[in-house]
C-alpha positions as CSV (number, residue, x, y, z in Angstrom):
1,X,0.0,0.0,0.0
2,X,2.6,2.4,0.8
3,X,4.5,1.6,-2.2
4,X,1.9,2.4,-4.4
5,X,0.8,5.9,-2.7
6,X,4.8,6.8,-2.6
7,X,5.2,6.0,-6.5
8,X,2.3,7.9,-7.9
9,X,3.6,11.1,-5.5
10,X,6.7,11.0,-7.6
11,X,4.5,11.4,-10.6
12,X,2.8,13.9,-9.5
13,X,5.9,15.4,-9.3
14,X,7.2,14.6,-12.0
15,X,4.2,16.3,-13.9
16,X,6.0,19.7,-13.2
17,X,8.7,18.7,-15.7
18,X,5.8,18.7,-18.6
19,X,4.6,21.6,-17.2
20,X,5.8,24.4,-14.9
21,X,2.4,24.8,-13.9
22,X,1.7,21.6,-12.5
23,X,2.6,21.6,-9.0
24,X,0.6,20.0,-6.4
25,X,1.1,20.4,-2.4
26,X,1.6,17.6,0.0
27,X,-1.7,18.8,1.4
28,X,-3.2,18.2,-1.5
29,X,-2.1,14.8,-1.7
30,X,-2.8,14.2,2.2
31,X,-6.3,14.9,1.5
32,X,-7.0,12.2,-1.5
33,X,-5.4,9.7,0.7
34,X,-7.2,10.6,3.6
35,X,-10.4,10.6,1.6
36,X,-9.6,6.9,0.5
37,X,-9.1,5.7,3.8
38,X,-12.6,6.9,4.6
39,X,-14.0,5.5,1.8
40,X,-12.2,2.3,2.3
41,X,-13.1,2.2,6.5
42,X,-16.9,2.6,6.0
43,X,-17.0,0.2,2.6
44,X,-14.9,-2.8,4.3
45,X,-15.3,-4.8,7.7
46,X,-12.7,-3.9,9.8
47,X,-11.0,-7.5,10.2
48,X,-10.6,-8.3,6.4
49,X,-7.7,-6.1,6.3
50,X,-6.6,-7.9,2.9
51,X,-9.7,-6.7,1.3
52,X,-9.9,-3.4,2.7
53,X,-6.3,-2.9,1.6
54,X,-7.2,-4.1,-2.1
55,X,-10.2,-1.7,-1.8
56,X,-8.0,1.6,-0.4
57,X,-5.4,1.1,-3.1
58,X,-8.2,1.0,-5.4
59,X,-9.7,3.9,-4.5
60,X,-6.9,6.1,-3.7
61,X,-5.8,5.5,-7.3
62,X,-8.8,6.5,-8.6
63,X,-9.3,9.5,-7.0
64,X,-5.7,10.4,-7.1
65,X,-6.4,10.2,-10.8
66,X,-9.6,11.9,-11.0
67,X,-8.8,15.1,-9.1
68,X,-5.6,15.2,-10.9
69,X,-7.2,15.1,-14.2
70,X,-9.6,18.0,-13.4
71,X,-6.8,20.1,-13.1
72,X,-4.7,19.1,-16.6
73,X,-4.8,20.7,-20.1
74,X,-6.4,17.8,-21.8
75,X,-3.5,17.4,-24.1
76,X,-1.6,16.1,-20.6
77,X,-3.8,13.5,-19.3
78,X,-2.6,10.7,-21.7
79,X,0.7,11.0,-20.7
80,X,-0.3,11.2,-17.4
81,X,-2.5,8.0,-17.0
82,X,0.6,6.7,-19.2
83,X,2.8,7.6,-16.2
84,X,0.5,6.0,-13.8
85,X,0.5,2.7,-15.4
86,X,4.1,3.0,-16.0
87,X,4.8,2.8,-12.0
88,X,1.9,0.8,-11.2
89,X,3.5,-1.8,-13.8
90,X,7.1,-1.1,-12.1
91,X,5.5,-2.0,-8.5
92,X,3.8,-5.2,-9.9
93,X,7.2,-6.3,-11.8
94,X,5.3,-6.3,-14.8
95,X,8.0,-3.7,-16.4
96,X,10.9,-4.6,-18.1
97,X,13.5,-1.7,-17.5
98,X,14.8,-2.3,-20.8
99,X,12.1,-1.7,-23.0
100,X,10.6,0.9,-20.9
101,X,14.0,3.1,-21.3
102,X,13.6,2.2,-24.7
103,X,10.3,3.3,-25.4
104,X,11.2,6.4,-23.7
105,X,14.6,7.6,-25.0
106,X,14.5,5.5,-28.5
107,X,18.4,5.0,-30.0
108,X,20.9,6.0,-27.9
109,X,23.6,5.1,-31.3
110,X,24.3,8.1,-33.4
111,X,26.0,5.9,-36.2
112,X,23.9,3.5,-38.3
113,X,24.9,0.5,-39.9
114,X,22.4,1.2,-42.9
115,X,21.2,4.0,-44.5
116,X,18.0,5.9,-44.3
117,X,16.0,3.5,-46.6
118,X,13.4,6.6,-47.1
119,X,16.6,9.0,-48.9
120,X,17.7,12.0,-47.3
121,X,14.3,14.0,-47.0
122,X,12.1,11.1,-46.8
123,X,9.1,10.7,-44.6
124,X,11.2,8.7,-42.1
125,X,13.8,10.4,-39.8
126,X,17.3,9.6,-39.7
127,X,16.2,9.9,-35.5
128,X,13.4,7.2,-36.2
129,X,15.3,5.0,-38.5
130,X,18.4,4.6,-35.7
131,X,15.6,3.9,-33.6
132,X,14.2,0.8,-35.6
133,X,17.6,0.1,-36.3
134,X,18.5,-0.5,-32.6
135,X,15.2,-1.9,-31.7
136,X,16.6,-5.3,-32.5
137,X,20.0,-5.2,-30.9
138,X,18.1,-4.1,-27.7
139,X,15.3,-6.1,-27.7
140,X,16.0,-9.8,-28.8
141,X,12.5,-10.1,-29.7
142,X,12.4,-7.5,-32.8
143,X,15.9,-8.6,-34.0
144,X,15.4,-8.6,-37.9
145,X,12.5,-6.1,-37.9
146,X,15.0,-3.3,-39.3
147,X,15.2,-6.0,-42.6
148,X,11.4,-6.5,-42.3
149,X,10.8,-2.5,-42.2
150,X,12.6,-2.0,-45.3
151,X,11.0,-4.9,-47.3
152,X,7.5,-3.6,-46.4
153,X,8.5,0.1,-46.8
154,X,6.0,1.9,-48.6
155,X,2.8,-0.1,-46.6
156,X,4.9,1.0,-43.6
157,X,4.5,5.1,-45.7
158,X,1.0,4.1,-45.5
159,X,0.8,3.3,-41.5
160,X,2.6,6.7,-41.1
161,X,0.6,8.7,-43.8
162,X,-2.3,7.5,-42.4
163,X,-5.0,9.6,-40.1
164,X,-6.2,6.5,-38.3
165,X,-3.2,3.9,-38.3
């Protein structure tokens, strides 16, 4: 339980580094969990403390989110429930570390072993092209999708042309 409430404080914290304006007090914070304990003491018998538990973390995620939301341009609350789920997965051990930094940082390598298959002002970046390049060197799992990409190019031109991929 108290993993989970200190975790999604950091993101709350961290939401000041999208925005300058999004700061939020301890108070604040205080209050939402105090609400959920509330709501979990007078929802729960007493002596199933498993269940009440289950049912606070519940609710104080919830509302965390909820109140939080009410305050965010609505451009910011994807990337917000995205950074909820991102700790809630890290707390569970559902996250692999290594694909998650990937996912967030893309290639790290400024060479590349191949060049842009696009041409120099093609629709695909030489940033997102070292990207799909790495992607298989990092992660076992997509090792050959860089020769995949290029055989498939232009439906690929399609995915990224498209308004609803």
């Amino acid at each position: 339980m108290s993993q989970r409430v200190a975790r999604l404080f950091f993101v709350l914290a961290d939401l000041m580094n999208i925005d300058p304006m999004y700061q939020y007090s301890l108070k604040f914070f205080c209050m939402i969990y105090e609400r959920a304990l509330d709501k979990a003491e007078g929802k729960v018998e007493k002596n199933d403390k498993l269940q009440r538990k289950a049912f606070f973390i519940r609710k104080f995620t919830m509302l965390l989110y909820k109140n939080v939301c009410r305050s965010l341009f609505e451009k910011d609350k994807l990337l917000f429930s995205f950074l909820m789920c991102l700790k809630i997965m890290e707390e569970n051990n559902e996250l692999d570390p290594v694909e998650a930094r990937f996912l967030m940082t893309g290639a790290t390598s400024i060479t590349m072993d191949r060049p842009n298959p696009t041409g120099e002002n093609g629709w695909l970046t030489d940033k997102a092209w070292a990207s799909i390049l790495e992607l298989g060197r990092v992660l076992p799992e997509f090792n050959g999708f860089d020769k995949d990409f290029e055989t498939f190019l232009h439906d690929w031109e399609r995915v990224y042309n498209s308004l609803a991929p």
